[in-house]
N, CA, C and O of each residue as an XYZ file, in Angstrom:
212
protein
N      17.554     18.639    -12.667
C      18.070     19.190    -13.891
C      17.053     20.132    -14.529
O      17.320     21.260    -14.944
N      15.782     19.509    -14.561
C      14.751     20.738    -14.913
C      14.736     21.931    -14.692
O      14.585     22.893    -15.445
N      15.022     21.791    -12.825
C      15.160     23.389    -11.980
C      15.732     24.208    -12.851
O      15.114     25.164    -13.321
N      17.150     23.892    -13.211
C      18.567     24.153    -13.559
C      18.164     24.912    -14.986
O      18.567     26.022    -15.335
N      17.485     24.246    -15.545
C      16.822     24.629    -17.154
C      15.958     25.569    -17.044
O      16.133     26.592    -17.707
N      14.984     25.464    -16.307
C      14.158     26.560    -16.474
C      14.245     27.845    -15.555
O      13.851     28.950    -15.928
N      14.899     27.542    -14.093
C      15.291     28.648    -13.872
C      16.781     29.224    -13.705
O      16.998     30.305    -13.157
N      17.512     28.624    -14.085
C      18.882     29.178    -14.164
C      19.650     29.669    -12.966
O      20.448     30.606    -12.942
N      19.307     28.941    -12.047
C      19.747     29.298    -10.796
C      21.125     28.475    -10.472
O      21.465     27.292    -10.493
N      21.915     30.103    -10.070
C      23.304     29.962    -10.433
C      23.864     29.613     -9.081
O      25.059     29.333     -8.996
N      22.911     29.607     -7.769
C      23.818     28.618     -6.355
C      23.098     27.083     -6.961
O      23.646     26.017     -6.682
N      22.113     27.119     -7.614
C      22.334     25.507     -7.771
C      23.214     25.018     -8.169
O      23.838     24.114     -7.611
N      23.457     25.520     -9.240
C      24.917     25.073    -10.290
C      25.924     25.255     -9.686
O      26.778     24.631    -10.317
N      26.338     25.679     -8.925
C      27.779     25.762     -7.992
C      27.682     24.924     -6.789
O      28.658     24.603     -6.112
N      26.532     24.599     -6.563
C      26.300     23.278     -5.238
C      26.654     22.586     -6.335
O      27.868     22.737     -6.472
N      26.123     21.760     -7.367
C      26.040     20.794     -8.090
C      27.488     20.861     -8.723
O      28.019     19.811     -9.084
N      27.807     21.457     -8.793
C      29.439     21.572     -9.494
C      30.248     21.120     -8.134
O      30.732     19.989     -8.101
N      30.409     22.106     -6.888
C      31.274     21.165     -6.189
C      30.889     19.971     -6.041
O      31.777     19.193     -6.390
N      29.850     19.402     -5.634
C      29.637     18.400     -5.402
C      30.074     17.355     -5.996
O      30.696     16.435     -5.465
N      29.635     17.495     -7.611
C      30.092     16.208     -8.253
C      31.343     16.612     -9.055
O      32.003     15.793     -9.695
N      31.646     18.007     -8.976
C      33.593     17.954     -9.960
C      34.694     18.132     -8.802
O      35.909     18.002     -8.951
N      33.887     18.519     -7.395
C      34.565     18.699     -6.219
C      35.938     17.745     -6.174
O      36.980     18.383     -6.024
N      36.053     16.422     -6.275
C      36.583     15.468     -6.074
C      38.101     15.310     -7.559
O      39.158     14.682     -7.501
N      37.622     16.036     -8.512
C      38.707     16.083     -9.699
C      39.711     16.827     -8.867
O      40.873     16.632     -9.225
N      39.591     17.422     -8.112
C      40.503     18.760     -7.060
C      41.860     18.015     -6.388
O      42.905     18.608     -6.121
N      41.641     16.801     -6.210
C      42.239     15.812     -5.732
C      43.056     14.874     -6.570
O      43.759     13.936     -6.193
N      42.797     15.364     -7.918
C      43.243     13.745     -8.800
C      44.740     15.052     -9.177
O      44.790     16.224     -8.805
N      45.788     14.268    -10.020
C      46.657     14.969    -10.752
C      46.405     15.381    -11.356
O      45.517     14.944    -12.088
N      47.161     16.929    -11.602
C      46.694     17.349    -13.393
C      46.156     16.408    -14.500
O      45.071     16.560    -15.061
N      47.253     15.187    -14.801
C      47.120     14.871    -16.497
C      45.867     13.565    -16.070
O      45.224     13.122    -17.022
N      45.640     13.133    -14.995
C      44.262     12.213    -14.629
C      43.061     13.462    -14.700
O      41.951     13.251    -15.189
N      43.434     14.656    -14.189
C      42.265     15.470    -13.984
C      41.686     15.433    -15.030
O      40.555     14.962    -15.156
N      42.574     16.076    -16.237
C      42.482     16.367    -17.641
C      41.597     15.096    -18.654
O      40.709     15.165    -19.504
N      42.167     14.279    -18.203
C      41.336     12.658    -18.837
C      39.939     12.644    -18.550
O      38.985     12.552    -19.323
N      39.985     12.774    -17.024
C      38.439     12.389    -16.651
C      37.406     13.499    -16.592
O      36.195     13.339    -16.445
N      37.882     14.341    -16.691
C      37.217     15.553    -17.696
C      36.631     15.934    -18.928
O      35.725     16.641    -19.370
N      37.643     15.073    -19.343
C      37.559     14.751    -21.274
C      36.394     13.738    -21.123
O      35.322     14.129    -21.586
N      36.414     12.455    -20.535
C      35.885     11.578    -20.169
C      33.962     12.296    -19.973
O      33.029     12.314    -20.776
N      34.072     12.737    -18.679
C      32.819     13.218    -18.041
C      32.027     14.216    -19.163
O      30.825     14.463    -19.066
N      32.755     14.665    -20.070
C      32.230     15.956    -21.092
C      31.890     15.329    -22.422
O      31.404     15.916    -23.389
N      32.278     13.806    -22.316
C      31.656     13.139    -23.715
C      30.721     11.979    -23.262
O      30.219     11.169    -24.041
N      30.529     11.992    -21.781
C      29.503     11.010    -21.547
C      28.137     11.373    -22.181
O      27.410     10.837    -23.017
N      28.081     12.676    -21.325
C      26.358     12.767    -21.757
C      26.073     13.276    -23.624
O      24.952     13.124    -24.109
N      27.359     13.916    -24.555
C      27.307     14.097    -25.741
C      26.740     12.414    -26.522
O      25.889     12.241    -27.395
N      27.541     11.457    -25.842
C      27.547      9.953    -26.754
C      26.478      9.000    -26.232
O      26.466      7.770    -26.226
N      25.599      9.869    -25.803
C      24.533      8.896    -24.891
C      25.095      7.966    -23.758
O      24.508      6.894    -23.609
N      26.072      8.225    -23.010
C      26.725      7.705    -21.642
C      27.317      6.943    -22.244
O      27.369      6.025    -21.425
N      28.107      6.421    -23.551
C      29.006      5.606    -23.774
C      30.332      6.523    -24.334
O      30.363      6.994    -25.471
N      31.415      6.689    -23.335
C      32.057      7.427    -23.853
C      32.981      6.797    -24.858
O      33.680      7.608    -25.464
N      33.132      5.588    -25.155
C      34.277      5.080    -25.680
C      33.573      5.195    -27.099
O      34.429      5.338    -27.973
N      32.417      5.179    -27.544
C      32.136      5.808    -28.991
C      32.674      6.801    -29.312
O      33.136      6.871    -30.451
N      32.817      8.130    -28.215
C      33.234      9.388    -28.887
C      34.323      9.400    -29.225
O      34.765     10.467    -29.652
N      35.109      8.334    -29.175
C      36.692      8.617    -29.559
C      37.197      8.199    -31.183
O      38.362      8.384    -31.534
């Protein structure tokens, strides 16, 4: 994550994106949409997402 921060290197971020959102590609729209919502308030709520709601 450091790399990512300090040098902004944009094939990292697209390895690291398929890799770990690769798999939403597969779920249904309205599951996609959840665990999206989900994954985008983990790291905001300190990894507890059920606070952010």
């Amino acid at each position: 994550m450091a790399t990512l921060l300090l040098f902004h290197d944009d094939a990292l971020i697209d390895a690291l994106a398929a890799r770990h959102l690769g798999p939403l590609g597969a779920v249904r729209s309205p599951q996609r949409e959840r665990l999206a919502e989900t994954l985008l308030c983990r790291p905001r709520c300190g990894h507890h997402a059920s606070e952010g709601q």
